[in-house]
VMD Tcl script that draws the C-alpha trace (Angstrom):
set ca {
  {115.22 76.38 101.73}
  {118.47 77.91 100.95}
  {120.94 79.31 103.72}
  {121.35 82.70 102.80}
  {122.96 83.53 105.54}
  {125.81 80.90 105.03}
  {128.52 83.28 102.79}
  {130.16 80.44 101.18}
  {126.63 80.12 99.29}
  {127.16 84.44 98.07}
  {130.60 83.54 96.38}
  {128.79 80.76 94.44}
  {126.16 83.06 93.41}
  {128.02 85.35 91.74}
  {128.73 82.81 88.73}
  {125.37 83.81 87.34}
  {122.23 86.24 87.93}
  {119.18 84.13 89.29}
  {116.81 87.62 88.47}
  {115.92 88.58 84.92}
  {116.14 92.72 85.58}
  {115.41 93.41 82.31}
  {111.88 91.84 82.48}
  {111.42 93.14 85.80}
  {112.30 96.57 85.25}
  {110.02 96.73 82.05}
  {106.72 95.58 84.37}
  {108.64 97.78 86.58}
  {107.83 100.88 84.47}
  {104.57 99.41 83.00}
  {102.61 98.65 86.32}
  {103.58 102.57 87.58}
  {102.74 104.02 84.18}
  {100.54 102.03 82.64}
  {102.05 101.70 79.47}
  {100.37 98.61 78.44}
  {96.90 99.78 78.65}
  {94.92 101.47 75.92}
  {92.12 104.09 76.80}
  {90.75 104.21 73.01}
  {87.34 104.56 74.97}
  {88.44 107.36 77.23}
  {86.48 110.57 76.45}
  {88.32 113.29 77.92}
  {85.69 116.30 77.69}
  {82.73 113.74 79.59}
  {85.76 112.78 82.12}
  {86.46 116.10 83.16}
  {89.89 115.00 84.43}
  {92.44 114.32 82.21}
  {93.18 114.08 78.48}
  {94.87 112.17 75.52}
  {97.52 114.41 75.85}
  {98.23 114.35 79.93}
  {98.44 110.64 79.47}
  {100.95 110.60 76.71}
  {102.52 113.06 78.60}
  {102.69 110.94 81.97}
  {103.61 107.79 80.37}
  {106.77 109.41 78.62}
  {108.53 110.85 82.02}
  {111.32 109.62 83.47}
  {111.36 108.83 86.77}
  {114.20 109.69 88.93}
  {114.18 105.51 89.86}
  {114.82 104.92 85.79}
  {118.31 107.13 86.03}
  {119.34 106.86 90.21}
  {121.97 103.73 89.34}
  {123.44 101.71 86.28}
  {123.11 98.82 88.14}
  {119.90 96.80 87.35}
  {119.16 95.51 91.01}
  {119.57 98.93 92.26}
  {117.43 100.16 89.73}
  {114.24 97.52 90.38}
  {114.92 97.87 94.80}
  {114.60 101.58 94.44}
  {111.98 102.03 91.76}
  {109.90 99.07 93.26}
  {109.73 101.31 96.65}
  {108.19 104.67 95.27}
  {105.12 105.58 95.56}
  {103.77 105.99 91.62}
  {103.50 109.97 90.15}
  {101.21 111.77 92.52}
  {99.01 112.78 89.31}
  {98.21 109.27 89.02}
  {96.76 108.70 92.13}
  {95.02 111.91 91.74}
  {93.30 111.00 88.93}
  {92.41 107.72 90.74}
  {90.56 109.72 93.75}
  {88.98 111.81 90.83}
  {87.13 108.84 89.33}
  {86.27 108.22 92.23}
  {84.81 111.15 93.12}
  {82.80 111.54 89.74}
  {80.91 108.30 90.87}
  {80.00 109.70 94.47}
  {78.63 113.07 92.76}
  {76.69 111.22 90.34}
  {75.26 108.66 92.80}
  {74.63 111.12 95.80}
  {71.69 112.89 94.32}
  {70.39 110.12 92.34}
  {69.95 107.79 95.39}
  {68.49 110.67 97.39}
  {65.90 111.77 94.94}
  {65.10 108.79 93.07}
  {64.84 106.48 96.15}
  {65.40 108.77 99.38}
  {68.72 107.09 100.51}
  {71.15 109.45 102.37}
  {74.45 108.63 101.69}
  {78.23 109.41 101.93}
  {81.29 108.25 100.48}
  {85.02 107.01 101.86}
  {88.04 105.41 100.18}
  {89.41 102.15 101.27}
  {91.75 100.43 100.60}
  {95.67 101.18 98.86}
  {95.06 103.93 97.06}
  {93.95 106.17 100.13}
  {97.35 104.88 102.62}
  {99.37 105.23 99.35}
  {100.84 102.22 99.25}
  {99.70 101.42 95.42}
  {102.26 100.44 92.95}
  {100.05 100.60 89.80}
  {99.70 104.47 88.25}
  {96.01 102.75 86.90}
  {95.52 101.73 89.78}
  {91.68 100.41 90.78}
  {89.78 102.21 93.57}
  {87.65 101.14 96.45}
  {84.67 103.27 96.59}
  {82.19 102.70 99.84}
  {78.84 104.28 99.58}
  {77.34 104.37 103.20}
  {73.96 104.58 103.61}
  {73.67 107.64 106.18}
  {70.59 106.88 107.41}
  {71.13 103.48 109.00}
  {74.23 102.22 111.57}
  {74.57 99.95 113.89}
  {76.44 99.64 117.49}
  {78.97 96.44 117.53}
  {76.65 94.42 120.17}
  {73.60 94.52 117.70}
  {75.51 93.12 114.42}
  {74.53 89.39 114.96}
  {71.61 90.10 116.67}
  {69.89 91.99 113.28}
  {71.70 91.00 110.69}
  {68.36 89.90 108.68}
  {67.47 93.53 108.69}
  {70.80 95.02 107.28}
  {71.08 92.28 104.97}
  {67.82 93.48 103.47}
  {68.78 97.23 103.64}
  {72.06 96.93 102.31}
  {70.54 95.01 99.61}
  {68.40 97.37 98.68}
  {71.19 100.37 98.63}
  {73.08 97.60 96.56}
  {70.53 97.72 93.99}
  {69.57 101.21 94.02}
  {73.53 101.42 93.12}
  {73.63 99.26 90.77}
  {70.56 100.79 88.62}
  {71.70 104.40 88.88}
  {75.24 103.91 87.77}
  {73.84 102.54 84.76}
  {71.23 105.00 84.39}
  {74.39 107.24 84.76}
  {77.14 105.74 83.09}
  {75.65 103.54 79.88}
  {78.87 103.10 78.32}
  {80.65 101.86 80.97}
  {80.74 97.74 82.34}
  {78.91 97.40 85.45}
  {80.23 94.10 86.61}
  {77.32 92.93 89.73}
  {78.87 89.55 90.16}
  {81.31 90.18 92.28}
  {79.88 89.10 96.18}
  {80.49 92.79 97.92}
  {81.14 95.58 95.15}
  {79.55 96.12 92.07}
  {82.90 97.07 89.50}
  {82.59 99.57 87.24}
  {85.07 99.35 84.07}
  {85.84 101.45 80.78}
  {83.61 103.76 78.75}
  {84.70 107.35 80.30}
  {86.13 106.20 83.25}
  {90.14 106.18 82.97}
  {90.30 103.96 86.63}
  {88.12 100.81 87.20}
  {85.85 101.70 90.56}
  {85.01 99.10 92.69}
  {81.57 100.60 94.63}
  {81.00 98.84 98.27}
  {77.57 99.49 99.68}
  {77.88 99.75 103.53}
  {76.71 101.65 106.53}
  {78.24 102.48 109.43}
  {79.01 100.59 112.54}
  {80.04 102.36 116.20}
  {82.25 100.10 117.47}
  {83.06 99.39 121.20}
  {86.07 101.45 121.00}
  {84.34 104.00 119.02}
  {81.44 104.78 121.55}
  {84.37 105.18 124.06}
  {86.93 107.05 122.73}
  {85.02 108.81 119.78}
  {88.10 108.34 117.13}
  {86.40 108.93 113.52}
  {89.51 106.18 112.34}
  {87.63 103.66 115.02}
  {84.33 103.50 113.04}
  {83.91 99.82 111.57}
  {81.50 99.73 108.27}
  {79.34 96.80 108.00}
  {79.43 95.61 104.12}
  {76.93 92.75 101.90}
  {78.26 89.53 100.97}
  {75.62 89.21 98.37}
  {76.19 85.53 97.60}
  {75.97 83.99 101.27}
  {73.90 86.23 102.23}
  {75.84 88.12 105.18}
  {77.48 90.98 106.05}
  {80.84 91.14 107.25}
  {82.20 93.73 109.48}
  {85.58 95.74 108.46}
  {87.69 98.56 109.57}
  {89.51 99.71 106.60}
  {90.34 103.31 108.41}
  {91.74 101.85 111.77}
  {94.17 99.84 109.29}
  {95.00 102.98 107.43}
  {95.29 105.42 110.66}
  {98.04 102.82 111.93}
  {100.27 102.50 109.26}
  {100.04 105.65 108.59}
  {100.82 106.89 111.79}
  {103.69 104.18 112.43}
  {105.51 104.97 108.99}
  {105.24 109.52 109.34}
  {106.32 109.12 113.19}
  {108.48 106.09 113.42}
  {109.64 105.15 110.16}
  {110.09 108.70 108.81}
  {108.62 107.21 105.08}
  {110.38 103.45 105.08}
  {107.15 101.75 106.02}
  {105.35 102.46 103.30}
  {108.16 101.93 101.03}
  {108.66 98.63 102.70}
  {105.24 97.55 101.91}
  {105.72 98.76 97.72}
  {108.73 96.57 97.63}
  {106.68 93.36 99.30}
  {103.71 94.01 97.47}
  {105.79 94.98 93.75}
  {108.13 91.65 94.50}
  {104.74 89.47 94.65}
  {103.37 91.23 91.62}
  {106.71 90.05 89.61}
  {106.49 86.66 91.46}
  {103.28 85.75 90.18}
  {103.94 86.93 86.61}
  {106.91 84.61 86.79}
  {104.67 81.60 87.68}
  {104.23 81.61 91.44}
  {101.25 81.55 93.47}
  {101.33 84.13 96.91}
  {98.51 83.82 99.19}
  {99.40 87.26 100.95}
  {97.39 89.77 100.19}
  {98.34 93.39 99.94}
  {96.60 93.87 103.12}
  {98.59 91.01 104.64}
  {102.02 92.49 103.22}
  {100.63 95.43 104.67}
  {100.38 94.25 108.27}
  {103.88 92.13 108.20}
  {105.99 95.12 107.20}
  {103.81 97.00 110.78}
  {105.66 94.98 112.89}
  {109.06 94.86 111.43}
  {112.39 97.25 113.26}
  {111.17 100.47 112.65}
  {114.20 102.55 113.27}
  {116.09 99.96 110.56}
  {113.13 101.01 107.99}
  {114.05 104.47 109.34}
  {117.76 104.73 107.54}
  {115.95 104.31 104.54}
  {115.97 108.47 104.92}
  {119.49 108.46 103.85}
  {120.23 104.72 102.96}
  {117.70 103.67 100.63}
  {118.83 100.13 100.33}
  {118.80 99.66 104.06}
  {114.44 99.16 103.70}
  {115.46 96.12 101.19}
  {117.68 94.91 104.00}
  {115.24 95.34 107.17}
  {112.41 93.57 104.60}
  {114.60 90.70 104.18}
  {115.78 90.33 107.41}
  {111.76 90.39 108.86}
  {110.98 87.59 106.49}
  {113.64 85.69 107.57}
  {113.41 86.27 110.70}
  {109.36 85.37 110.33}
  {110.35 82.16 108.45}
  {112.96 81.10 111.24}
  {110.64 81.98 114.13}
  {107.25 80.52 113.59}
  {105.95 80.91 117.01}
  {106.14 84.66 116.91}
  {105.11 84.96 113.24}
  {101.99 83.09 114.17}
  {101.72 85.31 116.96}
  {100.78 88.47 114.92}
  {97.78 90.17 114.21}
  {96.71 92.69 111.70}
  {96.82 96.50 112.60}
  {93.24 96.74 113.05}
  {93.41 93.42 115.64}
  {90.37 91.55 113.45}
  {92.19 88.76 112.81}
  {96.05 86.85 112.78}
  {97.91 87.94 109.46}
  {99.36 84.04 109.33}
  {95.66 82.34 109.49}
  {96.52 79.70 106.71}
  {99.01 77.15 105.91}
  {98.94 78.75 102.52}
  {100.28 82.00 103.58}
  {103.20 79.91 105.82}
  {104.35 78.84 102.43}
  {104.20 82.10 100.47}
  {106.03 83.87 103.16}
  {108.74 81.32 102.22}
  {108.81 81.71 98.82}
  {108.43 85.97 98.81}
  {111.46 85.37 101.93}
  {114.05 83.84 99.37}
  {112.61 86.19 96.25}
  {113.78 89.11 98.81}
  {117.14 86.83 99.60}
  {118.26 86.85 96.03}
  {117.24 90.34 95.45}
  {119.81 91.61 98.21}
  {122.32 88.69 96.81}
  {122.10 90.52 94.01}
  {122.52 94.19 94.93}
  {125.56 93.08 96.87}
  {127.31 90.83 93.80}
  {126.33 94.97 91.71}
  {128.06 96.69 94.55}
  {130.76 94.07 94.48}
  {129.93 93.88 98.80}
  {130.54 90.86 100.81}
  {128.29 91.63 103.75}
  {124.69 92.70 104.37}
  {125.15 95.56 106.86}
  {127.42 97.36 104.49}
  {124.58 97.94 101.74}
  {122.70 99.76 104.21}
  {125.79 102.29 104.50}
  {125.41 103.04 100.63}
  {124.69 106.65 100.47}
  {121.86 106.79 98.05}
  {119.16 108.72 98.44}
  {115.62 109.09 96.52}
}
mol new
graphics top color blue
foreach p $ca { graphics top sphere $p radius 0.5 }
foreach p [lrange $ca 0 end-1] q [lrange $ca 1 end] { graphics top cylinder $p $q radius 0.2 }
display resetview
């Protein structure tokens, strides 16, 4: 790996650009705006959220991103770290919330399952960096939980009734929706594409599990949901709103924003990484839980110093790649597993550590600095 610390290596990089901006900053604008989709399918009066003409209309704004610099690097750092137009994501939570209100009475009068509905996932913490973005539905079967000391113990049992809520989904929403692609392959969600829907939904069926914490401290954001892995068959046991409640809570109180920035930066920078031809083993949710233990108060300047979260990302990764006894040491926010728990993802921090190396090598040779630190005393502000 390159010494990017050693500044003899900066003056030799300034002889030529080792980022193509232009491609980057046209998936840049594509992935938030979805340019290069096509909804020739979408019907806008059976949608009931948006139109022809509120698309066209999204797609052609410019973003304040698009005009903040005329320097390429500064452009992709800054635009890469926004969160994508907040009609976007509201039309996301919309789709959404057309499935729940078709499947809630179905599955109650049709087959006398209670249920109720919660977003996982990106879309929900707002750290998505596609304006089409996909959404994580789970339908929770009301009726039935379970305490954390009983999941082994009767897993036969929920196997069988989350199967059954599985396929209760799976025939309404096409009962429902019979121009749209239900996709069942998939091992825990049944993916719902096209016909009227303008965001692909990804429906989970679950039910609800009081965890230890739960029963003692009575936190809604402590509830784990127990979900079907329908080609084992098992279930699994997540908790998507523990991991949401702490990053959430670390980047409004402690990071004043730069968190979740942070994290749209990682996650955009593995995004153009693997278009280019790499292979990253992190997933967002991994990205996710690196950025929660990087310097807070460094992701903090980002208030008034934009470029100072591209600086506090890099330095974590290095500082993760140099010091693998503490980088193996961390868990994920929600403390169900460690975030390094493969060789594979040892690697990819690696490779997304020098993509973030060159990106700041490149910002500096832009801004014509020398040194790191003085890029986070660049008054821009977005």
């Amino acid at each position: 790996r390159y010494n990017y610390f050693n500044h003899n290596y900066y003056f030799l990089s300034f002889t030529m650009s080792e980022i193509d901006f232009y491609k980057r900053l046209n998936r840049l604008e594509k992935r938030r705006k979805g340019t290069d989709l096509t909804y020739n399918a979408f019907d806008s009066v059976t949608a009931g959220v948006t139109s022809f003409n509120e698309f066209d209309e999204l797609k052609r704004t410019i973003e304040k991103w698009q005009i903040v610099s005329d320097k390429p690097s500064i452009r992709y750092a800054v635009g890469a770290m926004q969160e994508v137009s907040k009609r976007y994501t509201e039309i996301s939570i919309e789709t959404a919330k057309r499935i729940e209100k078709q499947l809630e009475p179905r599955l109650l009068n049709n087959h006398n399952i209670v249920t109720e509905y919660r977003l996982q996932g990106s879309v929900p913490l707002n750290i998505h960096i596609k304006g089409v973005s996909d959404v994580d539905l789970l339908v929770l079967n009301k009726s039935h939980y379970r305490t954390e000391g009983y999941l082994g113990t009767l897993r036969h049992d929920d196997i069988k009734i989350l199967r059954e809520l599985r396929n209760a989904c799976t025939y309404e929403l096409r009962q429902a929706y019979p121009a749209v692609t239900i996709d069942t392959t998939g091992a825990k969600s049944i993916t719902l594409t096209g016909g009227s829907l303008p965001r692909d939904v990804d429906v989970v069926p679950s039910h609800w599990v009081e965890t230890y914490e739960y029963q003692q401290q009575k936190h809604l954001y402590l509830r784990g949901v127990n979900i079907l892995d329908n080609k084992t068959p098992t279930t699994l046991m997540n908790l998507p709103f523990k991991h949401i409640f702490y990053i959430d809570y670390k980047c409004k109180y402690y990071a004043d924003g730069g968190l979740k920035k942070s994290i749209r930066l990682c996650k955009t920078i593995k995004a153009d990484l693997v278009e280019e031809g790499k292979v990253i083993y992190l997933s967002s949710f991994d990205l996710a839980s690196i950025m929660y233990h990087s310097n807070l108060e460094n992701l903090k300047k980002g208030r008034t110093n934009a470029l100072a979260i591209v600086l506090e990302t890099k330095r974590f990764f290095d500082y993760l790649y140099h010091n693998p006894n503490y980088r193996n040491s961390l868990y994920t926010p929600d403390m169900t597993r460690k975030i390094f728990d493969s060789y594979q993802k040892e690697t990819s921090l690696t490779t997304m550590s020098i993509a973030l190396d060159k990106l700041v090598t490149e910002i500096r040779k832009d801004l014509g600095y020398l040194y790191d630190e003085t890029i986070g005393s660049y008054p821009l502000v977005i």
